[in-house]
PLY file of the C-alpha trace (Angstrom):
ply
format ascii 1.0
element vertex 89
property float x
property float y
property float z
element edge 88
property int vertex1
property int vertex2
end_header
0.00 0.00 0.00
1.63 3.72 -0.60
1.22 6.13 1.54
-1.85 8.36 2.21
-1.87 11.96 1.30
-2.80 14.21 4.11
-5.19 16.94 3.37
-5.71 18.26 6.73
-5.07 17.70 10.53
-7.67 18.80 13.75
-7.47 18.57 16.95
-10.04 16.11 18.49
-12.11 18.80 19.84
-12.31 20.78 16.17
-13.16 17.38 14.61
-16.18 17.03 16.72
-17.38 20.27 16.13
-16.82 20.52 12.58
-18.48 17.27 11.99
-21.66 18.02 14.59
-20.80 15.42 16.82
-20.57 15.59 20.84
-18.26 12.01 21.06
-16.26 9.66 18.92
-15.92 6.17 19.74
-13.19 4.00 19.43
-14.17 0.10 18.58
-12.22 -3.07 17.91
-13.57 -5.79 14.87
-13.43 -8.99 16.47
-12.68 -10.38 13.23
-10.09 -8.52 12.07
-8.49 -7.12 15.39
-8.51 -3.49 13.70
-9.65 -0.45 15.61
-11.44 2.10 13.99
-13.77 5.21 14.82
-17.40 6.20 15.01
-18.70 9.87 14.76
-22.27 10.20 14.05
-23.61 7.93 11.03
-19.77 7.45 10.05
-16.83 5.14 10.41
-12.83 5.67 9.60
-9.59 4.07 10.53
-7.19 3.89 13.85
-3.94 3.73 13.50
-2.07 0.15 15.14
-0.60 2.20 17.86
-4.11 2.53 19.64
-4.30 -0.80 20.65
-0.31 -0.89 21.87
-0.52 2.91 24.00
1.36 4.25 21.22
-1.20 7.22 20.80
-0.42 9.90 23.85
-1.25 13.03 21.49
-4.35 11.77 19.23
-5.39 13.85 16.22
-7.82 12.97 13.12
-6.63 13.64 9.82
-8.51 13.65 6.49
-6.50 11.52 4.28
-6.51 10.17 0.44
-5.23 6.90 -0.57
-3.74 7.37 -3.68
-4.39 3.79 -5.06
-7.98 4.49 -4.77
-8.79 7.70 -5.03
-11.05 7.28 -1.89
-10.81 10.38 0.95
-11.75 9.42 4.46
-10.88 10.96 8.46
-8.32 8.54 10.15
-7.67 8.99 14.24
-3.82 8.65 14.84
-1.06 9.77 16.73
0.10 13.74 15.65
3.23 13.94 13.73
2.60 10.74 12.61
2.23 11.77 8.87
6.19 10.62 7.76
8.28 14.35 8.53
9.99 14.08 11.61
9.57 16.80 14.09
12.62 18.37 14.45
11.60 21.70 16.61
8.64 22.77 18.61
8.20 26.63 18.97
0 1
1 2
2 3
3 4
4 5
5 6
6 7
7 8
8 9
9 10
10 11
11 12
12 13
13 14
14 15
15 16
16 17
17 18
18 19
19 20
20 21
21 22
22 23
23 24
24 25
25 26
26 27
27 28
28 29
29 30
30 31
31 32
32 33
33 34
34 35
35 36
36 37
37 38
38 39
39 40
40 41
41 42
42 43
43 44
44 45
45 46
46 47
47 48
48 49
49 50
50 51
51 52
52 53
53 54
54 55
55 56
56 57
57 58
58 59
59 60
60 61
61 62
62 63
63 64
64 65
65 66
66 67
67 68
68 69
69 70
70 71
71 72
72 73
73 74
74 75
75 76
76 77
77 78
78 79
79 80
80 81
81 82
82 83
83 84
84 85
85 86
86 87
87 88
């Protein structure tokens, strides 16, 4: 799989109020063993780390998979897009 193409980053709190929604919930498919999130009527990926602790500063990001075109909010850690952080003013 390439990599996703990151269109924008929020902060939890402007996620929920740009999409209308007072929560987001966090479920695991028993099946698969994949996290992924629920705001409102809709559903998007979690990144691995959730299920390890690896998430300490969580952020949801609208991403675009280049192999199919298809544009969708993912929950993951922040700086988690590929560029290291190298300063924080």
């Amino acid at each position: 799989m390439e990599k996703l193409h990151f269109i924008k980053t929020l902060s939890i709190e402007d996620f929920k109020a740009q999409q209308g929604v007072e929560k987001i919930e966090v479920k695991q498919n028993t099946q698969t063993g994949k996290c992924f999130l629920i705001y409102g009527l809709e559903t998007g990926p979690v990144s691995e780390k959730f299920l390890n602790g690896g998430i300490t500063n969580p952020v949801i990001s609208q991403v675009c998979s280049p192999e199919t075109g298809e544009v969708f909010f993912m929950l993951h850690q922040r700086g988690e897009g590929g560029a290291p952080t190298i300063a924080t003013l």
